[in-house]
N, C-alpha and C positions, 0 to 999 in steps of 0.2 A: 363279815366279809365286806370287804372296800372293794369300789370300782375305781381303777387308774385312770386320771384324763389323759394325763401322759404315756408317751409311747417305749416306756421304760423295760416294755417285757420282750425289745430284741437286747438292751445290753445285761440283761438278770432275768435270772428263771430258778428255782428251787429256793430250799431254804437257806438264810441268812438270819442266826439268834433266833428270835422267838416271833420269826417270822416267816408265810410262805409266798413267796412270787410264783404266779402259772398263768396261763392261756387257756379260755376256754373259748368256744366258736369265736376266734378270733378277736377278742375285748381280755386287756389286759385285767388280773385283782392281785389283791394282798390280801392276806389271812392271817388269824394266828395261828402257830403250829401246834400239833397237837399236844398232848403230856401225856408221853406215854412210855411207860418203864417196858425194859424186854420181856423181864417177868412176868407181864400182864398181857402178853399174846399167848394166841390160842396154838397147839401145833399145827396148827390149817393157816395159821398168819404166819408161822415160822417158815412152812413150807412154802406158802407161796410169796416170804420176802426172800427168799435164797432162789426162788424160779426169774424174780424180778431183776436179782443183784447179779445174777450171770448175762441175763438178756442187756443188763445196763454195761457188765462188762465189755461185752461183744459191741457193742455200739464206742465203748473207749477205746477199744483195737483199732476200731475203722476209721474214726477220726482221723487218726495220722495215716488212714492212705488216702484222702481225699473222696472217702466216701460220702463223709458227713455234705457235703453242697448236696450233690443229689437230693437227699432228702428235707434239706432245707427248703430246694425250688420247687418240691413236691408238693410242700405241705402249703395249704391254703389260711383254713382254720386254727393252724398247731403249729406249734413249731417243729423242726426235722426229728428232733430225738423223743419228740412223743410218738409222730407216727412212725418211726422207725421201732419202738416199744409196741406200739398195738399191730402193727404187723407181724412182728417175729416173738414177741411171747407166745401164741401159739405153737412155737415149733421147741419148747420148752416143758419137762414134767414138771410136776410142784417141787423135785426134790432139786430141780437146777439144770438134770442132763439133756442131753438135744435128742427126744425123740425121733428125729430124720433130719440131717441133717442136709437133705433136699426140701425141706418146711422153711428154711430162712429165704431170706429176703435179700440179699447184698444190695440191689436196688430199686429205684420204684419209677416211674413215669407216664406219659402217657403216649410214648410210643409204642407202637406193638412191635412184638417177636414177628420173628419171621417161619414160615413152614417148617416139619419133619427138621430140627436141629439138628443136630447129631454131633459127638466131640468124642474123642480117643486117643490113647497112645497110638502113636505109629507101631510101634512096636514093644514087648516086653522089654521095661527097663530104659527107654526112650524116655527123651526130655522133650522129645516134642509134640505138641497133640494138633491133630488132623481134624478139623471140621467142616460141616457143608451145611447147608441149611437151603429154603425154595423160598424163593422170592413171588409175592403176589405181583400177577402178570400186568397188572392197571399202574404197579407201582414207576414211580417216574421222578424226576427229578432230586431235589437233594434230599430225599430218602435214601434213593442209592448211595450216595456221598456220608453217612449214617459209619462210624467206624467200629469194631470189634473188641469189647473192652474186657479184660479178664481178673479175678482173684480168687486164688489159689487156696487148698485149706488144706490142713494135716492135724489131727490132734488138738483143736480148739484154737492154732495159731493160722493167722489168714495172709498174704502177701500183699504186698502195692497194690492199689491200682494200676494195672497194664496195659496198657494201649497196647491192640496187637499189629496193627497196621493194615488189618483185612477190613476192605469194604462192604456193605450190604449188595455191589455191583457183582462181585465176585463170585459170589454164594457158593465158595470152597477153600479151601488154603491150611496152612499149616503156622503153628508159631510155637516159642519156646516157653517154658514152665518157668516161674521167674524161679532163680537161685533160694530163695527161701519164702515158705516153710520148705525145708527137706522132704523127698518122699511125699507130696502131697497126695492125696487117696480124693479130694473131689474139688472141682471148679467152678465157679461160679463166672456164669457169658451176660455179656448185655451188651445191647448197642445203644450209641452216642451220638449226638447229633455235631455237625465239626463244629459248632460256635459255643459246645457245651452246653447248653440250654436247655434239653432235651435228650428224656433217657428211655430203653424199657425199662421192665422189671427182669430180673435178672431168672435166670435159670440155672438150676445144679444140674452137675453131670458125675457120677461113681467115675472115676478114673485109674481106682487102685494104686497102689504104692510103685516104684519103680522095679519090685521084685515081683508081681503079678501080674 
């Protein structure tokens, strides 16, 4: 195992030939890779490289909705899509499927949630869902200014990032479900700070399909 003096490990990261680039507490290396035939895993390595290759999946979704910064500005030590891996493999069985799909993670921060959440269809078959949440009474300043950001999930597919244009000020309002996934059945809420900088971590809400 080599140590980098160079700062090579934000433009590369995994394997490249017979080579591996990573991050550990924050100091770049290079390694060799390992030699290893499929045949000569165990089914306990089978298992939990298909629980790995979904959780990596789910992380290539988000990328394209601008989730990936988030967890970029998160991460101190790591880079974004490690700690985005050691967060939400837990919400993963060994065979791949999502144990609760209130265990993921869509974002990470060091902002906090706000009190009693709460999100819903207006109504059965509505596109739009109702929230409110309580604001700590000390809070002040541009915490309130903190926006409402959403994504969407149906059957393993996840929508944009949604700005919903509700404020932490407000601590009520309503906003629309984005156009796709279809029928999404649960959402993932977090708030944002206005310069982007600053996230919570996100929470799931069951919301049910539009025919429930």
């Amino acid at each position: 195992m080599a140590r980098m003096k160079r700062n090579i490990g934000d433009l590369v990261s995994g394997r490249i030939g017979n080579v591996v680039f990573y991050t550990r507490n924050g100091v770049n290396y290079v390694r060799a890779a390992p030699d290893r035939k499929k045949d000569s895993w165990s089914p306990q390595q089978l298992l939990h490289r298909q629980r790995f290759s979904k959780a990596s999946y789910l992380w290539s979704q988000l990328k394209k909705t601008k989730v990936a910064p988030i967890w970029n500005l998160a991460a101190e030590r790591m880079n974004g899509y490690a700690l985005f891996m050691k967060a939400n493999m837990p919400a993963y069985a060994l065979d791949g499927s999502i144990i609760d799909p209130r265990m993921l993670k869509i974002s990470t921060g060091k902002l906090h949630l706000p009190m009693d959440f709460e999100a819903a269809r207006e109504s059965i078959g509505s596109t739009l869902i109702a929230v409110s949440w309580k604001n700590d009474p000390n809070m002040k300043g541009k915490r309130l200014e903190d926006e409402l950001m959403a994504v969407s999930a149906a059957d393993g597919h996840y929508s944009a990032l949604t700005p919903t244009g509700l404020l932490r000020s407000a601590q009520n309002g309503s906003f629309t479900l984005p156009v796709k996934p279809a029928d999404a059945t649960h959402i993932y809420l977090f708030f944002a700070s206005n310069d982007g900088l600053d996230y919570t971590e996100s929470v799931c809400v069951e919301i049910g399909s539009r025919g429930f």
